[in-house]
C-alpha positions as a LaTeX table, in Angstrom:
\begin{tabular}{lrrr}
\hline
Residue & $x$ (\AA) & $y$ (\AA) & $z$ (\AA) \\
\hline
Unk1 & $-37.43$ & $-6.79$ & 25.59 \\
Unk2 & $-37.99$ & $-7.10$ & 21.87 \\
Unk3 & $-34.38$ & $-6.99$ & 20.69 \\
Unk4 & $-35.35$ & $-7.80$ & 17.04 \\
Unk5 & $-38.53$ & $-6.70$ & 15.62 \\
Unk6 & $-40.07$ & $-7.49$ & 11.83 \\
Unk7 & $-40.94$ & $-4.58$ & 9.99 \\
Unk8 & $-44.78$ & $-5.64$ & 10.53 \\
Unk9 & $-44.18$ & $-6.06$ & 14.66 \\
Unk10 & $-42.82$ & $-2.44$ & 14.73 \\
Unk11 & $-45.37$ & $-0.84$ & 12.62 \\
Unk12 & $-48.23$ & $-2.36$ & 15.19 \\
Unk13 & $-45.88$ & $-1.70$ & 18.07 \\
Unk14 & $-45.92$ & 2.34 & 17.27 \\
Unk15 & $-49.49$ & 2.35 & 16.20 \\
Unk16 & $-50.10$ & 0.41 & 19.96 \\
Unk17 & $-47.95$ & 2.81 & 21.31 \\
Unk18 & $-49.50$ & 5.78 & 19.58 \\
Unk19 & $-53.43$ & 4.71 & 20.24 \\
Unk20 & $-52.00$ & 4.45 & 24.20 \\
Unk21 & $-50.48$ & 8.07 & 24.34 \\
Unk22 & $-53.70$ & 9.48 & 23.08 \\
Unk23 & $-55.78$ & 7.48 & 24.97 \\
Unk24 & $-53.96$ & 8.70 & 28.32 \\
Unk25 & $-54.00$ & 12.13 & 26.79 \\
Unk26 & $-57.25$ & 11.82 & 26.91 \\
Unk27 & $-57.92$ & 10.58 & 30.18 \\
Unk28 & $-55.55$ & 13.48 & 31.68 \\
Unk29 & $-57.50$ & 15.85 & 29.96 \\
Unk30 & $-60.92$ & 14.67 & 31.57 \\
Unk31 & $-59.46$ & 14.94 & 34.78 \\
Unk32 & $-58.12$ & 18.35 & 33.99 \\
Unk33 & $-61.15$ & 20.34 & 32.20 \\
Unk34 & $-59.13$ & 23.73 & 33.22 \\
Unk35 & $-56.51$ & 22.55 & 31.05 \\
Unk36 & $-56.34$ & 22.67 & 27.79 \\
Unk37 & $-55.03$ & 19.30 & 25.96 \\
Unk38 & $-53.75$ & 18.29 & 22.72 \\
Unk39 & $-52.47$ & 15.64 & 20.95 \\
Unk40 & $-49.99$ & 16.48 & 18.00 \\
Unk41 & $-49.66$ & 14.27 & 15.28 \\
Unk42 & $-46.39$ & 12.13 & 14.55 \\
Unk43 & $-43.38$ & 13.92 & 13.56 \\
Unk44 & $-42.58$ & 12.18 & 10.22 \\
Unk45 & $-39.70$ & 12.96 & 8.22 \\
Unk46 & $-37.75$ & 16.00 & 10.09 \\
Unk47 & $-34.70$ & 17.08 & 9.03 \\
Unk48 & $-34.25$ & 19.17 & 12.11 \\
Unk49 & $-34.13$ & 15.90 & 14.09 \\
Unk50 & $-31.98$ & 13.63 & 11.75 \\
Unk51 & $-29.76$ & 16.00 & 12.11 \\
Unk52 & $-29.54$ & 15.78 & 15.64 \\
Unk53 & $-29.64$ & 11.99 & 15.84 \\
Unk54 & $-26.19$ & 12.36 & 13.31 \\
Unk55 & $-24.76$ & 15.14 & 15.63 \\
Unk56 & $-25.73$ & 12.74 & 19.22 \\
Unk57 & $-24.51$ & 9.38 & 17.38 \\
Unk58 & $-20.73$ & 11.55 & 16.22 \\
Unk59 & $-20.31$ & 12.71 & 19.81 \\
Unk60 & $-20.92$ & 8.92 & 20.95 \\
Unk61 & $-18.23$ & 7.88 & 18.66 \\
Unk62 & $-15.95$ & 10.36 & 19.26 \\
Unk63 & $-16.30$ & 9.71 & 23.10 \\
Unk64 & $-17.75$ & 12.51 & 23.86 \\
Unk65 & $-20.65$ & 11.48 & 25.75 \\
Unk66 & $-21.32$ & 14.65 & 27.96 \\
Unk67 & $-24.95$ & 15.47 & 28.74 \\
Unk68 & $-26.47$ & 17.79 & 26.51 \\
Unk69 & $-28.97$ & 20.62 & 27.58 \\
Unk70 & $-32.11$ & 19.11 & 26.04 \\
Unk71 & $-31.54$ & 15.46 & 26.98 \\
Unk72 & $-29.46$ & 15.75 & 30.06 \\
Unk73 & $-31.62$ & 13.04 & 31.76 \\
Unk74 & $-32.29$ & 10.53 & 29.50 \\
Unk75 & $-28.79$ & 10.51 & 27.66 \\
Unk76 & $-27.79$ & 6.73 & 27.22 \\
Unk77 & $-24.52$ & 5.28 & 26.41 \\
Unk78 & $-23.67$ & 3.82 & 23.33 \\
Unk79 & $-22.89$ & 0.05 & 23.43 \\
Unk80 & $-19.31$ & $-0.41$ & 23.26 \\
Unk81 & $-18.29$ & 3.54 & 25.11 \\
Unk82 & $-19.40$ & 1.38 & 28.93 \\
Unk83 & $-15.62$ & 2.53 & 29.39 \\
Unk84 & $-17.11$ & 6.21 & 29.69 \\
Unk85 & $-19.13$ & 5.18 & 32.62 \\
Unk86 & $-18.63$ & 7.44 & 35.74 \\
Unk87 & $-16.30$ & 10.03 & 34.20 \\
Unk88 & $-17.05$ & 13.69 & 35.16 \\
Unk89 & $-19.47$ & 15.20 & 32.27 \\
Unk90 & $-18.09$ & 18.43 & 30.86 \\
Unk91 & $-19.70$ & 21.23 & 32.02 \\
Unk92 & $-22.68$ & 22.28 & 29.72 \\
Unk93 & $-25.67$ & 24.90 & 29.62 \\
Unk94 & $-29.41$ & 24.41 & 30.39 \\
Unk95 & $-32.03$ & 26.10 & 28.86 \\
Unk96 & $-33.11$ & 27.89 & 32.36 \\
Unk97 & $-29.83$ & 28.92 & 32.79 \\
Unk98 & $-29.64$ & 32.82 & 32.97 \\
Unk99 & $-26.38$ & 32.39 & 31.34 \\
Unk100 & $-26.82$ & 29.81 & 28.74 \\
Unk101 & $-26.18$ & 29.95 & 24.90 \\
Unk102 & $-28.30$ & 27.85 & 22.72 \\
Unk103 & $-28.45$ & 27.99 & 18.76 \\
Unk104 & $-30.32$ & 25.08 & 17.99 \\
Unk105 & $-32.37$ & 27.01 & 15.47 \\
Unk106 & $-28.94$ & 27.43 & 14.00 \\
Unk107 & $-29.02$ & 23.66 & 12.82 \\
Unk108 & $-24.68$ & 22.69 & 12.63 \\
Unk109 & $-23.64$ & 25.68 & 14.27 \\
Unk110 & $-21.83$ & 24.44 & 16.91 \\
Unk111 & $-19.08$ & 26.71 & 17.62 \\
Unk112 & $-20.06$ & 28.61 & 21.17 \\
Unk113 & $-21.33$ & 25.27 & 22.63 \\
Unk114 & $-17.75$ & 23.79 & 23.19 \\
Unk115 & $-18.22$ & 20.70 & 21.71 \\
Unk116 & $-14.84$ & 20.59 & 19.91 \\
Unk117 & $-12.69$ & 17.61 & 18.65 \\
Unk118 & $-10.99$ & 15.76 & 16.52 \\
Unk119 & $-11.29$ & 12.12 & 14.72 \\
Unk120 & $-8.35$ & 10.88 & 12.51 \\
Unk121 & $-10.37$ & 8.55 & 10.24 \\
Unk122 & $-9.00$ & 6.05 & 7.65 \\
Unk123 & $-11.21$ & 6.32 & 4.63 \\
Unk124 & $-9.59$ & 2.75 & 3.05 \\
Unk125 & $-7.46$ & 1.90 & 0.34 \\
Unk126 & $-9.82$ & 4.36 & $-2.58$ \\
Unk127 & $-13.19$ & 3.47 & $-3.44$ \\
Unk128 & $-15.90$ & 5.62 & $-1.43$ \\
Unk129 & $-17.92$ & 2.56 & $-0.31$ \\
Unk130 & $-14.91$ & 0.77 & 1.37 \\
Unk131 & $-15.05$ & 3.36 & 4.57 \\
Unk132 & $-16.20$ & 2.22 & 7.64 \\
Unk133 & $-19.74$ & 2.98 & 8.77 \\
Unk134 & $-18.80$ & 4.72 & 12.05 \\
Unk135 & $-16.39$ & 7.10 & 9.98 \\
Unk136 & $-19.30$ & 7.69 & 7.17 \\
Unk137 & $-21.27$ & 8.70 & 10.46 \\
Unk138 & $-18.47$ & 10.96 & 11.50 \\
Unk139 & $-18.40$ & 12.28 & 8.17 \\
Unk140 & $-22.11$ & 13.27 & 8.34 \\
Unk141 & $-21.77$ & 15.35 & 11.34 \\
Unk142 & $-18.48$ & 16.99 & 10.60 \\
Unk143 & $-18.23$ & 20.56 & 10.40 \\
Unk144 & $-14.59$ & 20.67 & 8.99 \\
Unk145 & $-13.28$ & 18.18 & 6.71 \\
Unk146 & $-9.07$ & 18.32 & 6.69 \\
Unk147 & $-8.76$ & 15.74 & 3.50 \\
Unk148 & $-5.53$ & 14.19 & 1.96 \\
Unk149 & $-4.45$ & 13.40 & $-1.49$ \\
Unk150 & $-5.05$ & 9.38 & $-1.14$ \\
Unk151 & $-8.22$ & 9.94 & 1.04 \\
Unk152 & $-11.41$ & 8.81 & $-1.01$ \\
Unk153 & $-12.80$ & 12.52 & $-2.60$ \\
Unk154 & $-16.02$ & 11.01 & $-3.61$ \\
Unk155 & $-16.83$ & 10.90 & $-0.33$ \\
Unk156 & $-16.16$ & 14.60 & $-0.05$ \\
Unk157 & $-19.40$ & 15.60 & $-2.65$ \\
Unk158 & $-21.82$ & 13.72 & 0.15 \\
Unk159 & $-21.03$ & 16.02 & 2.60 \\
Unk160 & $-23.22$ & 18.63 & 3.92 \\
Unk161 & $-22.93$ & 22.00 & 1.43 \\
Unk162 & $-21.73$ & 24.08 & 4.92 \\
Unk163 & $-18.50$ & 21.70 & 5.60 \\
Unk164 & $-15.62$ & 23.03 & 5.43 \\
Unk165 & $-13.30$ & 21.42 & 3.34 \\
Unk166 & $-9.47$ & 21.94 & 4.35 \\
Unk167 & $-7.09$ & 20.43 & 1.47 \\
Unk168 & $-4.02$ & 19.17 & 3.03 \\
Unk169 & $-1.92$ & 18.88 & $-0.45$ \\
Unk170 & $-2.05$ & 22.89 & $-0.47$ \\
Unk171 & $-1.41$ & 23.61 & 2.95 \\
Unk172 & 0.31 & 26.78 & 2.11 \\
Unk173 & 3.68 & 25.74 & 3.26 \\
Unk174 & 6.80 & 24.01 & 2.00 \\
Unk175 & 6.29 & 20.25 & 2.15 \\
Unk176 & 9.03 & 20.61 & 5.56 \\
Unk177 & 5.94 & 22.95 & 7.54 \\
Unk178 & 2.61 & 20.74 & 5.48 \\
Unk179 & 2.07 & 18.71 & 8.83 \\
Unk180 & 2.73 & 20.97 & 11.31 \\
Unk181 & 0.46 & 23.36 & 9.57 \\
Unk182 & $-1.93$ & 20.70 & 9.29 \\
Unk183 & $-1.37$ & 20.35 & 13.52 \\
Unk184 & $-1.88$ & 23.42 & 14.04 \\
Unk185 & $-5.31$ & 23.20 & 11.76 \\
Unk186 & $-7.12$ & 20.54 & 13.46 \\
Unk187 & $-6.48$ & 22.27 & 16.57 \\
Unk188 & $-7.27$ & 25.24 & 16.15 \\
Unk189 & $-10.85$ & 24.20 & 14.28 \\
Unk190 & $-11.90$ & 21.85 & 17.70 \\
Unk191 & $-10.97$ & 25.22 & 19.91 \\
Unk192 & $-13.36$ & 27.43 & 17.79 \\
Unk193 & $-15.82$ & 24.11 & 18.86 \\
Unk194 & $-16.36$ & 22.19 & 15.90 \\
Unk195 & $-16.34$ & 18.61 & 15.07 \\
Unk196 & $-13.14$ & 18.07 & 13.13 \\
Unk197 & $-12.35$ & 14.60 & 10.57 \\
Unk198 & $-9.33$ & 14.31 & 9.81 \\
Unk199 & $-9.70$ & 12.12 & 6.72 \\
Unk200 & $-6.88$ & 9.86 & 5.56 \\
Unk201 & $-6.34$ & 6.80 & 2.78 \\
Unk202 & $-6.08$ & 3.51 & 4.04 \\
Unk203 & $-5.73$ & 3.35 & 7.99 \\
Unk204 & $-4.36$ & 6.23 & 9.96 \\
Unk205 & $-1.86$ & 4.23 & 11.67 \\
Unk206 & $-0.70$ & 2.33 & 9.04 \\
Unk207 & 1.93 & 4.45 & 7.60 \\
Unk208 & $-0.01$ & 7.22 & 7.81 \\
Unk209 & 1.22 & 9.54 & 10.41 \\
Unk210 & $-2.06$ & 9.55 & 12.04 \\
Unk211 & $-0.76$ & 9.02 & 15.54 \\
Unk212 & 1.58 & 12.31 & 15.36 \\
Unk213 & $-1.84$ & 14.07 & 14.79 \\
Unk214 & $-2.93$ & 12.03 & 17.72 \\
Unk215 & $-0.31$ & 12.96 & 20.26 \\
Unk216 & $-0.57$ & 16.72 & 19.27 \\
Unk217 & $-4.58$ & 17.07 & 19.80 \\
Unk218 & $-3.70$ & 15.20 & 23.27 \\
Unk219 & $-1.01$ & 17.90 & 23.97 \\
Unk220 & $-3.49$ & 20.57 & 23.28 \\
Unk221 & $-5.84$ & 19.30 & 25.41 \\
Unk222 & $-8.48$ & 18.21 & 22.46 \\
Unk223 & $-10.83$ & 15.56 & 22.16 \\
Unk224 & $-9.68$ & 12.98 & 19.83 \\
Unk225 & $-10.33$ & 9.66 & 18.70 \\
Unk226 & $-8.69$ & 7.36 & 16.00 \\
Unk227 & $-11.31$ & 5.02 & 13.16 \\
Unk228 & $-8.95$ & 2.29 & 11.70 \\
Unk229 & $-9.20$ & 2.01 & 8.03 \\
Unk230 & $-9.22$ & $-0.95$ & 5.36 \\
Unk231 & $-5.31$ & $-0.46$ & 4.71 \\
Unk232 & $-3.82$ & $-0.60$ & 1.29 \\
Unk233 & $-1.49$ & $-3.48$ & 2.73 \\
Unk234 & $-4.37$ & $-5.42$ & 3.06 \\
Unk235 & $-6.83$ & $-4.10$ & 0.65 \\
Unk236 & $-4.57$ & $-3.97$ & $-2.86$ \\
Unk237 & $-3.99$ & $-7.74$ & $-2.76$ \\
Unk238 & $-7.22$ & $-8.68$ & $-1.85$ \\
Unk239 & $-8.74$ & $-6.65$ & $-4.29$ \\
Unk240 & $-5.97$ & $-8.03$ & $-7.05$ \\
Unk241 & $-6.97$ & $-11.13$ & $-6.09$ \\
Unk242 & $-3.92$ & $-12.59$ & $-3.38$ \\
Unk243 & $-4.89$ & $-14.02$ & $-0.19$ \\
Unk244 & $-1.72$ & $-12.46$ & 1.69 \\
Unk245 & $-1.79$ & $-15.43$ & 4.19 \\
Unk246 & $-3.20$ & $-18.87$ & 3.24 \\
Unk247 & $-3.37$ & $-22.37$ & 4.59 \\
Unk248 & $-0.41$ & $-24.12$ & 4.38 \\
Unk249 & 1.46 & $-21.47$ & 2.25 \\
Unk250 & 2.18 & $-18.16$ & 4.15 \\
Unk251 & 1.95 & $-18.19$ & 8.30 \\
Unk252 & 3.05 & $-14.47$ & 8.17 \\
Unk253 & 2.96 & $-11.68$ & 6.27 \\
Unk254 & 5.08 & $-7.98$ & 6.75 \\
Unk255 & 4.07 & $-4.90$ & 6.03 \\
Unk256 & 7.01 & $-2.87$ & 5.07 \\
Unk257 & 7.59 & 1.15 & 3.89 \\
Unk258 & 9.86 & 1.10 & 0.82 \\
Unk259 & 10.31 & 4.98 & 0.91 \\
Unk260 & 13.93 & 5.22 & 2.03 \\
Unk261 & 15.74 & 2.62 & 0.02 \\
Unk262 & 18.05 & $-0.84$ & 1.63 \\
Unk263 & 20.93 & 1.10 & 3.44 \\
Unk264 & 19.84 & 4.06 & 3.58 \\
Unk265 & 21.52 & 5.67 & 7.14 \\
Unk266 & 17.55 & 6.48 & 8.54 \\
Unk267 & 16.14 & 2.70 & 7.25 \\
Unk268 & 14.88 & 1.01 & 10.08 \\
Unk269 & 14.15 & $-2.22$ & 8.32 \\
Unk270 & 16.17 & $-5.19$ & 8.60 \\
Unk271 & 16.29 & $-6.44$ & 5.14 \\
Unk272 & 18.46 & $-9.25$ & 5.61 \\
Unk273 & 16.02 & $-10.51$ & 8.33 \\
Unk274 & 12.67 & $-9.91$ & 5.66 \\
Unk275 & 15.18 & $-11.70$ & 3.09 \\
Unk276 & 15.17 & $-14.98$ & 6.03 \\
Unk277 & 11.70 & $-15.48$ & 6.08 \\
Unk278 & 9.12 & $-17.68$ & 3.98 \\
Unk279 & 6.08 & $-15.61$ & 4.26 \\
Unk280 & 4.41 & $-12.84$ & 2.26 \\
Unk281 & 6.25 & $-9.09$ & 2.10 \\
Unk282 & 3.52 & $-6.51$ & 1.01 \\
Unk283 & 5.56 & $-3.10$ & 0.22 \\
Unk284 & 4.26 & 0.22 & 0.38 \\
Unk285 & 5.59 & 3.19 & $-1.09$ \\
Unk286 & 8.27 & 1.38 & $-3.24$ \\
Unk287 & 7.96 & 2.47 & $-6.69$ \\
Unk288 & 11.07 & 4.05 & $-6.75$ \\
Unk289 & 12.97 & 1.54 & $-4.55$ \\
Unk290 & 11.28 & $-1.57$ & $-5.79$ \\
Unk291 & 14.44 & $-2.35$ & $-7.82$ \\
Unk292 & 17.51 & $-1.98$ & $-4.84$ \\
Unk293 & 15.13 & $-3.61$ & $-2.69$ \\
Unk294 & 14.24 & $-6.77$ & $-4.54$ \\
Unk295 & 18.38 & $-7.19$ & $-5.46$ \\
Unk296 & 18.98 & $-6.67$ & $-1.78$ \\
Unk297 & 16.33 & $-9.60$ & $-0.79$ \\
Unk298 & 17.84 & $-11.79$ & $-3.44$ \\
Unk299 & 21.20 & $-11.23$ & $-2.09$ \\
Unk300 & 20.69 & $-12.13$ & 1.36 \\
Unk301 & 18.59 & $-14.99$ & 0.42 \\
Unk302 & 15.27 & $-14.67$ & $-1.04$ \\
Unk303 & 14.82 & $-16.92$ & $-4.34$ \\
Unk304 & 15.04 & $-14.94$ & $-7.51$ \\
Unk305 & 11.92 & $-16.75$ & $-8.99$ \\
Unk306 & 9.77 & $-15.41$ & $-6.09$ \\
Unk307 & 6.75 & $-14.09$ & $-7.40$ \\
Unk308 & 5.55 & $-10.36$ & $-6.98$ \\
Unk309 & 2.73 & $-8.47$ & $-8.23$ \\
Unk310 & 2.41 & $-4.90$ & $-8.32$ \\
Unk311 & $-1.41$ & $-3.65$ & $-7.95$ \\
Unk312 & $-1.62$ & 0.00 & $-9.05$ \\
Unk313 & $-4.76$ & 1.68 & $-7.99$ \\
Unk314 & $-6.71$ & $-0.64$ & $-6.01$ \\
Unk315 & $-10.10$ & $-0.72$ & $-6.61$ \\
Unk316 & $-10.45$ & 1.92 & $-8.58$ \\
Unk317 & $-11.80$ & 1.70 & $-12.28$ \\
Unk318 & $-8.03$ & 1.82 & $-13.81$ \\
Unk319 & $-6.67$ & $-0.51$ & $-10.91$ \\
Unk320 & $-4.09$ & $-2.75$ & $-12.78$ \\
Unk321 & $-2.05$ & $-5.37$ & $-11.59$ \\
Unk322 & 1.76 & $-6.26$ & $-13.19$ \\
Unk323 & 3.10 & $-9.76$ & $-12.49$ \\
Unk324 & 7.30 & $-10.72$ & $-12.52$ \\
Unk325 & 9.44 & $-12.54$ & $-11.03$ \\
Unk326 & 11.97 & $-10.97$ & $-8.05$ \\
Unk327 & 14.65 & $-10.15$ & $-10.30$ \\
Unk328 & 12.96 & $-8.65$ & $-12.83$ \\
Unk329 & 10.35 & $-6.53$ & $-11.00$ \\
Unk330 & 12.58 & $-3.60$ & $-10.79$ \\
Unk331 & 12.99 & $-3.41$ & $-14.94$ \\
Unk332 & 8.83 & $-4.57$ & $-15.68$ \\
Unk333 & 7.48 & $-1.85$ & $-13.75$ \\
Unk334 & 9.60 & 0.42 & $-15.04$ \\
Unk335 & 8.85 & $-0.56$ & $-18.72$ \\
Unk336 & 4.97 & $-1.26$ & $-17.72$ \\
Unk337 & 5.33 & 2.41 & $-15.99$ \\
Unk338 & 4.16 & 1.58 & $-12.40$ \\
Unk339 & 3.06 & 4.56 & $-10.38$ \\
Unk340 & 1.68 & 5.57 & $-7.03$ \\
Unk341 & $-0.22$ & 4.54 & $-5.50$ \\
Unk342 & 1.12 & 1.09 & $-6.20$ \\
Unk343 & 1.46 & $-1.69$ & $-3.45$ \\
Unk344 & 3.70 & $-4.42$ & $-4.15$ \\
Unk345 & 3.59 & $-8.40$ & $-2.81$ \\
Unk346 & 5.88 & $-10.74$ & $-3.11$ \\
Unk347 & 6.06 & $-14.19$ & $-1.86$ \\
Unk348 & 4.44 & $-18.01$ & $-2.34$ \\
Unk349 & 0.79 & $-16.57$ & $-2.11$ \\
Unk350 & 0.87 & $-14.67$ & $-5.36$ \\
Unk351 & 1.02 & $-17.86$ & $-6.79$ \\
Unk352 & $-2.76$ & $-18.12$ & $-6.26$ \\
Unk353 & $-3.49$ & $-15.28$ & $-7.58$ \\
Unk354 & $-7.16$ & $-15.71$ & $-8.82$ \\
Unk355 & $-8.37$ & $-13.30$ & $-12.03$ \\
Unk356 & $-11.61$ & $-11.65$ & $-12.83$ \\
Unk357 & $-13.71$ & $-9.41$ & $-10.05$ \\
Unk358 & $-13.03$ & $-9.58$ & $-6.83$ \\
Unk359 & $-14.53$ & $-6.04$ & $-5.49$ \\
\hline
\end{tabular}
């Protein structure tokens, strides 16, 4: 029960542990002179078996926890996945088995062993370092890659040189057929048995249309899970420097799309509602409508002099931010020349807006 050991501990604990194997290796072969024993030395650095660590630890994540042929006994659950416990384990081959199909000389070739699924991953709001670490792990034992425009593509030259790497901005389609082509992608890539990331900006769910993809891998009867992402909501005022709640300033903040503009006959936003309250509005996907929507705010009530800043880029070398007031944040970013990906938040807290680095 050594839950933490220093570096020092657990370099004498292996050597221990390593001096005991051989020394009962050596017992058992004293015993046994018919038999002929040896000891191997330690593995060391194997590829082979880093790999498979990656490829156990995805299929944890993922929640797919079935037994696999060469560790069918001694497979342990992942803290976290104790939900798991007691479901029925897929069926699966053993090595014995006069019918069983094993490439594990064929390192990520996965594809007859039906080990198929999906995650829809939220890579954050742009820089590569600002994924999560289970998604990075994900990443590392993909075998298909389906990618989007705002996802972070550094990420994409880390992966292994045998991904496959599906671009979602050409889907060869009209923009009308793009999603259901990318449906139709992910699951067909999980049937043909391979581990499929679905890799999206910000958070999947957060404007993102991550949970369509959801509900169609369900439908199909695919393995899928969801990795929330650092969302752009979040992320572009942080990283411009506004706390989007604070102590004693804002007790809420909204996160609201701006791509069909104030009356518009498919809006679902109540504008004269967001115009009511005090607290922050962070608004994504505005550029175009950042103009109707601040004159609609002001008009049902929101103070002209509210602040707003516009952060273009988050956290990415050229990431600007533009500064004016409600009524005239239509007319600066159109002379500054805001453009996507921009976020825009308005309200009391980007009066404490603080300058210099805060990535």
């Amino acid at each position: 029960g050594n839950a933490i050991l220093s570096p020092t501990l657990r370099v004498e604990r292996l050597a221990t542990t390593r001096s005991r194997a051989c020394a009962q290796s050596a017992e058992f072969a004293a015993a046994h002179p018919d038999l002929d024993v040896r000891v191997a030395e330690v593995i060391g650095d194997c590829d082979a078996l880093a790999d498979l660590v990656l490829e156990r630890y995805a299929e944890a994540l993922g929640g797919d926890i079935r037994m696999n042929c060469d560790t069918c006994a001694y497979r342990v659950l992942m803290p976290g996945f104790a939900d798991k416990v007691g479901r029925p384990q897929r069926p699966h081959d053993h090595p014995d088995d006069p019918v069983g199909h094993h490439h594990h000389d064929h390192g990520h070739d996965h594809h007859d062993h039906g080990h198929g699924s999906v995650a829809v991953v939220g890579g954050g709001p742009g820089p590569d370092d600002l994924i999560t670490v289970r998604a990075k792990a994900l990443l590392d034992a993909a075998d298909v890659v389906v990618v989007d425009r705002l996802a972070p593509q550094g990420l994409l030259a880390g992966l292994r040189p045998d991904v496959l790497v599906v671009d979602a901005a050409k889907v060869p389609r009209g923009p009308s057929m793009a999603q259901e082509a990318i449906n139709e992608a992910l699951v067909s890539h999980a049937r043909a048995g391979r581990r499929v990331v679905r890799l999206k900006g910000g958070d999947p769910y957060v404007f993102g249309r991550g949970h369509e993809e959801v509900q169609v891998c369900v439908a199909a009867g695919v393995p899928v899970t969801v990795v929330p992402g650092v969302s752009s909501a979040l992320a572009a005022p942080a990283l411009a420097g506004v706390p989007v709640t604070h102590r004693g300033v804002a007790h809420d903040v909204t996160v609201v799309s701006g791509h069909l503009p104030p009356g518009h006959p498919d809006s679902l936003v109540d504008w004269a509602a967001l115009a009511r309250a005090r607290g922050t509005v962070v608004l994504l996907m505005a550029v175009d409508t950042i103009a109707k929507i601040a004159a609609v705010l002001i008009e049902h009530g929101r103070a002209p002099e509210t602040p707003v800043l516009a952060v273009q880029d988050a956290g990415l070398p050229d990431q600007r931010s533009v500064p004016a007031r409600l009524d005239e944040i239509g007319a600066v970013a159109a002379r500054e020349g805001v453009g996507p990906p921009a976020v825009f938040v308005l309200g009391p807290v980007v009066a404490l807006t603080t300058t210099g680095p805060t990535g």
